[in-house]
C-alpha positions, 0 to 999 in steps of 0.5 A, spaced: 551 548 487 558 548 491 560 542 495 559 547 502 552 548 500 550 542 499 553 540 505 549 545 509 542 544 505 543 536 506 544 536 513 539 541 514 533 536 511 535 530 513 535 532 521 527 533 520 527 527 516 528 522 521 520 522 524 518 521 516 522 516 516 520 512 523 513 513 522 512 510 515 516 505 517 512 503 523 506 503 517 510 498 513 512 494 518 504 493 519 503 492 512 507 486 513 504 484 519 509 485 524 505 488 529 507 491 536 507 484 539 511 480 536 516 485 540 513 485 546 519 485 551 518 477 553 517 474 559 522 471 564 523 465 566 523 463 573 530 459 575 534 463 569 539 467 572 538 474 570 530 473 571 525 477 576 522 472 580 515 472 577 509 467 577 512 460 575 504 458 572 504 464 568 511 462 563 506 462 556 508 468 551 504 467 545 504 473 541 499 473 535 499 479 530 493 480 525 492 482 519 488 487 520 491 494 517 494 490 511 487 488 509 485 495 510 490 497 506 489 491 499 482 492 500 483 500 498 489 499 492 484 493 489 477 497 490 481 503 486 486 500 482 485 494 479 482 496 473 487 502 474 485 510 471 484 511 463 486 518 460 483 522 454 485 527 451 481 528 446 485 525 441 486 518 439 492 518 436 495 521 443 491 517 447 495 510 444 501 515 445 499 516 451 497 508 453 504 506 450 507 510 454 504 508 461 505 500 459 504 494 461 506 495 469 501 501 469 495 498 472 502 494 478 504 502 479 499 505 480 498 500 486 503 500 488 502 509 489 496 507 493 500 502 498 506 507 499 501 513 500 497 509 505 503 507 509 508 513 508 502 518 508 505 520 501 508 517 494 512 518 489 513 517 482 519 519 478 520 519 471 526 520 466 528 519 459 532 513 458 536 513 451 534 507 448 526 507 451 524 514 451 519 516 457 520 512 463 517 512 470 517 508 476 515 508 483 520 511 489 520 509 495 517 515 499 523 514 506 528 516 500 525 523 498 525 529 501 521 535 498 523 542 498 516 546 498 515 553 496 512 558 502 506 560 497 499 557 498 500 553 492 506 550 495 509 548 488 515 542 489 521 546 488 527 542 489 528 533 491 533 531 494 533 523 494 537 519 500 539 512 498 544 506 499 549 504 493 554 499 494 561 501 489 561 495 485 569 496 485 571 496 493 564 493 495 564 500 501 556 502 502 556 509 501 549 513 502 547 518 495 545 524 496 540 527 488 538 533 489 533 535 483 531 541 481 527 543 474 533 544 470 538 539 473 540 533 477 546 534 482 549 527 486 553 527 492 555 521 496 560 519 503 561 513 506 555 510 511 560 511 516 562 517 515 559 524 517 556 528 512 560 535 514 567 531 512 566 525 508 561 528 503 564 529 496 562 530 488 558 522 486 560 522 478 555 517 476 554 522 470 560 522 466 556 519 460 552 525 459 559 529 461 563 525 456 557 528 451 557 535 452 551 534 456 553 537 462 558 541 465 561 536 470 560 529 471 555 529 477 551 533 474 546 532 469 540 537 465 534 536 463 529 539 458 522 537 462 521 545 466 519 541 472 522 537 477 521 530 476 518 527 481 510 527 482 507 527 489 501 523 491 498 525 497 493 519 502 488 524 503 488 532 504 491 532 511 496 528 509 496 522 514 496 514 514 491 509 514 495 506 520 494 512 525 486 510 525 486 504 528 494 502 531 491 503 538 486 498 535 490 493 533 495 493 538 488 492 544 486 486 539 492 483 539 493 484 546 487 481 548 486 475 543 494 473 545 493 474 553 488 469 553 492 464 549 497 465 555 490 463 560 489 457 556 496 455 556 497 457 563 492 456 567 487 450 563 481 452 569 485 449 574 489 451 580 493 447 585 492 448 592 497 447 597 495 446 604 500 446 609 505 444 604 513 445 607 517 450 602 511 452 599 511 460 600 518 459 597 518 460 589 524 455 589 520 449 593 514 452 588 518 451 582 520 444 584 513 441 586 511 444 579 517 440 576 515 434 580 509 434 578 509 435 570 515 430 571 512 424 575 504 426 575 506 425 582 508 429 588 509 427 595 506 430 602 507 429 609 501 428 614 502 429 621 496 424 623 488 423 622 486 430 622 492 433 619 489 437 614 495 437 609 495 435 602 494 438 595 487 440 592 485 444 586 481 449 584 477 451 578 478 458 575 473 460 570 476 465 564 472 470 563 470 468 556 464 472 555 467 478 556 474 477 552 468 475 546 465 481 547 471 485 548 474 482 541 467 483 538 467 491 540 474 491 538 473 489 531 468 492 529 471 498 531 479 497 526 473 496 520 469 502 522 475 507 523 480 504 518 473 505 514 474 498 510 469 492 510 469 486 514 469 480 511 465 476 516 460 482 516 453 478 517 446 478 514 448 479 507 445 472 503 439 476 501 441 482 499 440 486 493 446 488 488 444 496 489 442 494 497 450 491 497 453 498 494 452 501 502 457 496 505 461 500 500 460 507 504 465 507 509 471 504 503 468 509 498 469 515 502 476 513 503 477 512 496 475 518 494 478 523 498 485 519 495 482 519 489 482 526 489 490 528 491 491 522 486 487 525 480 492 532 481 498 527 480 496 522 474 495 529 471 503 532 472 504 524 469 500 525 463 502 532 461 510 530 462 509 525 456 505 530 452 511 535 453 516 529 451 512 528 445 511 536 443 504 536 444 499 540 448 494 535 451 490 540 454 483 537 458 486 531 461 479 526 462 480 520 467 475 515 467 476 511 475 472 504 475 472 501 482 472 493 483 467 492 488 461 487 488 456 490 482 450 488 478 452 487 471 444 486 469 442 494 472 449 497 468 448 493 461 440 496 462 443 503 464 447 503 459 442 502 453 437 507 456 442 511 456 443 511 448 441 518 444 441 522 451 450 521 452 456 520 447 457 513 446 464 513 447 461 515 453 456 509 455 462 504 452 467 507 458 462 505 463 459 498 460 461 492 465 464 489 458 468 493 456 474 494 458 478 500 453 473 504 450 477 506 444 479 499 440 472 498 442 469 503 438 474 502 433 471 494 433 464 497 432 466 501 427 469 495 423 463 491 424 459 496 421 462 496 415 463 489 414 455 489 415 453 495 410 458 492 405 454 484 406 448 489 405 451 492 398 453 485 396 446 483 397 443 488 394 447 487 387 445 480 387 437 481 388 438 487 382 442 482 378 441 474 380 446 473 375 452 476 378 453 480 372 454 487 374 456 490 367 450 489 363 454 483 359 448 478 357 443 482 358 437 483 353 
């Protein structure tokens, strides 16, 4: 691809990109508790000079995010992938293949997909070969991926075109990178942040070892062997869609309501004076000053034209709706939990119940694991495939075994699993056992304590045969 059709094809993703990009970054920013009300426009204070006039008892602006939609989203990733996926393919030397290549960051990164599809609606993987390492994979932030989907119904990714920042460690100018990846190659273009994309983009050579190496007929260019493009796609649910978009309207009201009544506690304190014939008192400047005088001196002074001049200051109690903010702030959070689909920590009349009772406080969290579990089991598949064709072998059936982190009765699966002895394989009742963490090395165990068993039974059956030790006749009659 020329330098001119780069630019056209650039410019016209990147257009589309920008509510992408809005939108997962809303998402984010609640996953981080940065919620709509810590940017509220704030209030103004009477007596500043670009402010309105407003209520001088009402200069309380307390903005308190909750936790709500970050909770909804590590309950999921820790439901899912704590013990994160195990792979068969009906080998075990590819199995253990397959294990080293994954590592020890496997169980992080597959978290990490959970978190950035529930945020972003869609994560993604890239995975390269790195001359030393062999099969390497990471996890991309999905703001910096543009896909290019083909018009087919099976909509098969054709091409990536990846956006990010780079600083020239020569000069220190921060340019914007622009990789598009095929299934055979990767080109990098780049500009200046502040230039446009129709003038300022030019060839990025970032490949010139592999340029050097007769590896590649230009140095940003670089080819690959992998007949597919490098990047996984890992959708949040069949729509696609992210989990904040079913409970920010519920967040947003709760957050409202529980830092509106921080402000009525602040402000008001259930009492509010009443000024009788009090001079200047309509006046906002007079109003400012009495108030001033008052939190300043605990005193304020009045006029009284005689006995029956009513003139003073008196107060009156107001009551804050308690009752109806607790109600409205009960209804709310049962509502984020109910359609973000997770569990309420403070869910109540739960102190006797039974381990298989406890799996229905599970239904809502279940349902919306397994409708990402779903989209996710066709990208760990593409993953383990990947490392299959790097080691030239073909892995066929892949066989992936999910375990979820929930609240269990270890005693009803360890029962499950013994009645199960004889009906199913036993690799398959030791990848479902409570105890067992990699089926494999504890086959491998098992198998070694049965020999060591049986060659104890040979030994001891010597020596019944001959309580001597002499096992060659020698002193024998």
């Amino acid at each position: 691809m020329n330098l001119d059709a780069a630019k056209k094809l650039i410019t016209q993703y990147i257009e589309g990109h920008a509510e992408f990009i809005s939108s997962a970054e809303i998402a984010e920013r609640y996953y981080r508790v940065r919620n709509d009300i810590l940017f509220r426009k704030p209030k103004t204070k009477p007596g500043s000079e670009t402010s309105e006039v407003v209520n001088p008892l009402r200069n309380a602006d307390n903005r308190i995010p909750h936790s709500f939609y970050e909770l909804l989203v590590d309950q999921k990733a820790a439901y899912m992938f704590t013990t994160p996926p195990l792979f068969d393919v009906k080998n075990d030397e590819m199995n253990q293949v397959i294990a080293n290549a994954l590592g020890d960051g496997w169980a992080k990164k597959a978290k990490l997909l959970c978190v950035n599809a529930s945020n972003a609606r869609i994560a993604w993987l890239h995975y390269w070969m790195d001359p030393e390492s062999g099969f390497q994979y990471g996890v991309v932030p999905s703001m910096q991926i543009i896909p290019v989907w083909s018009k087919k119904l099976d909509q098969k990714l054709l091409a990536v075109l990846r956006v990010y920042k780079d600083i020239d460690a020569d000069t220190g100018d921060t340019y914007d990178v622009y990789e598009y990846w095929t299934d055979t190659e990767c080109q990098a273009f780049r500009k200046r942040a502040a230039d446009e994309i129709t003038t300022g983009l030019m060839d990025y050579p970032c490949f010139t070892d592999f340029y050097e190496a007769g590896l590649s007929d230009s140095n940003n260019v670089m080819h690959h062997d992998f007949g597919a493009v490098p990047f996984i796609p890992f959708f949040n649910n069949s729509i696609p869609s992210s989990d904040l978009d079913r409970v920010k309207a519920l967040v947003d009201a709760y957050d409202k309501t529980y830092s509106g009544f921080m402000d009525d506690l602040e402000d008001i304190q259930e009492v509010i004076f009443v000024l009788t014939n009090y001079g200047g008192a309509g006046e906002s400047g007079e109003l400012n000053k009495f108030l001033k005088d008052l939190k300043y001196y605990k005193a304020i002074c009045t006029d009284s034209d005689g006995a029956g001049d009513k003139s003073g200051v008196s107060t009156l109690t107001i009551d804050i709706p308690v009752e109806a903010r607790d109600k409205m702030l009960e209804i709310t959070r049962k509502a984020i939990f109910d359609m973000g689909q997770g569990i309420d920590p403070q869910q109540q009349g739960l102190d006797a119940t039974s381990g298989e009772a406890m799996k229905f406080l599970y239904a809502l969290l279940e349902l919306k694991a397994g409708l990402m579990e779903t989209e996710f089991r066709l990208g760990f598949n593409q993953l383990i495939r990947a490392i299959c064709k790097v080691n030239k072998r073909d892995c066929g059936t892949i066989i992936q075994t999910w375990t979820r982190t929930s609240i269990r009765n270890d005693a009803e699966l360890v029962a499950m699993c013994a009645q199960s002895d004889g009906i199913v394989s036993r690799k398959t009742i030791l990848k479902h056992h409570p105890f067992v963490e990699n089926a494999e090395d504890e086959e491998k165990q098992l198998q070694k304590e049965q020999k060591d068993k049986e060659a104890q039974l040979d030994s001891y059956d010597g020596d019944l045969h001959d309580p001597t030790g002499n096992k060659g006749g020698e002193g024998n009659v």
